[in-house]
C-alpha positions as CSV (number, residue, x, y, z in Angstrom):
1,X,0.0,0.0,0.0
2,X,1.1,3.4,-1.1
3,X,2.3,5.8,1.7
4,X,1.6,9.1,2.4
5,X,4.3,11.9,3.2
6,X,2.9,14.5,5.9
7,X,4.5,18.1,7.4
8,X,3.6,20.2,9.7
9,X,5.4,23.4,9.8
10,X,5.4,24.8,12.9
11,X,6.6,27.9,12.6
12,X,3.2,29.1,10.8
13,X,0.9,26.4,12.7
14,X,-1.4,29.0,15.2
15,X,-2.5,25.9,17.2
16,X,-5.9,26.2,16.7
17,X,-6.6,22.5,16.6
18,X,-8.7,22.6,13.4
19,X,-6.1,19.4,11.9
20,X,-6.6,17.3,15.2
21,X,-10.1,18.0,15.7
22,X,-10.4,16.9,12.1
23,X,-8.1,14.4,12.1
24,X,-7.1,12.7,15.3
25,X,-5.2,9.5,13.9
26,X,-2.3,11.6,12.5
27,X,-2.4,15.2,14.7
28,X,-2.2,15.6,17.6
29,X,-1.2,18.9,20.0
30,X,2.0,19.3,21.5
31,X,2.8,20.6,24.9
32,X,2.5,24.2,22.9
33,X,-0.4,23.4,21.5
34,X,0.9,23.5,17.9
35,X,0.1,20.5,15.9
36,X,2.5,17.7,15.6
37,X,2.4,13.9,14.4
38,X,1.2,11.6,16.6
39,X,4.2,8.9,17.1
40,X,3.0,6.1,15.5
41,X,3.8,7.6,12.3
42,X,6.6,9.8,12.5
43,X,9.6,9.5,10.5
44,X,12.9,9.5,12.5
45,X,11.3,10.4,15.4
46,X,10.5,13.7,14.0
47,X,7.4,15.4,15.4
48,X,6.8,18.1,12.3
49,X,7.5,14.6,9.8
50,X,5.1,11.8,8.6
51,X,4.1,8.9,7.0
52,X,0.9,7.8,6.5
53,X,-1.1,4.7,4.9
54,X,-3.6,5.7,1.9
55,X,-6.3,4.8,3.7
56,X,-5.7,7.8,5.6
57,X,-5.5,10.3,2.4
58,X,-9.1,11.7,3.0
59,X,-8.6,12.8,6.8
60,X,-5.3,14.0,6.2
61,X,-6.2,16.0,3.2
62,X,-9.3,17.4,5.1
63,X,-6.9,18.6,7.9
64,X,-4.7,20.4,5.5
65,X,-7.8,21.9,3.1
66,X,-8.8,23.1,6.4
67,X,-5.7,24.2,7.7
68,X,-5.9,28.7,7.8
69,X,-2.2,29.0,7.5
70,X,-1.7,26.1,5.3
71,X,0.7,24.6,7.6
72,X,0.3,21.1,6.7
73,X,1.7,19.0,3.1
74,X,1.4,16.4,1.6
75,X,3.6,14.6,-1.4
């Protein structure tokens, strides 16, 4: 199955929680409230850096489509 490659750039991310409200199995908020990965699928431990099954593609891309700072990608 095809993976999916997720960011969250923190730097422009205004914690607002729209991603993990939306999404829940791949955001979550960190101790700033900012929106990070949730472990399981991080990428080198990295909390901004994901991968993610397909059959994930539609939550993720509603998080990011719904994203007001467009904080979150995809590739």
């Amino acid at each position: 199955m095809a993976k999916i490659k997720v960011s969250v750039n923190q730097d422009t991310c205004i914690a607002c929680g729209v991603c993990y409200s939306l999404c829940p199995q791949v955001f979550e908020a960190g101790k700033d409230g900012k929106s990070q990965i949730v472990s399981q699928y991080r990428v080198g431990g990295n909390v901004t850096q994901g991968e993610v099954d397909e059959s994930l593609k539609d939550c993720v891309e509603s998080a990011k489509n719904s994203c007001p700072t467009f904080s979150i990608t995809t590739s």
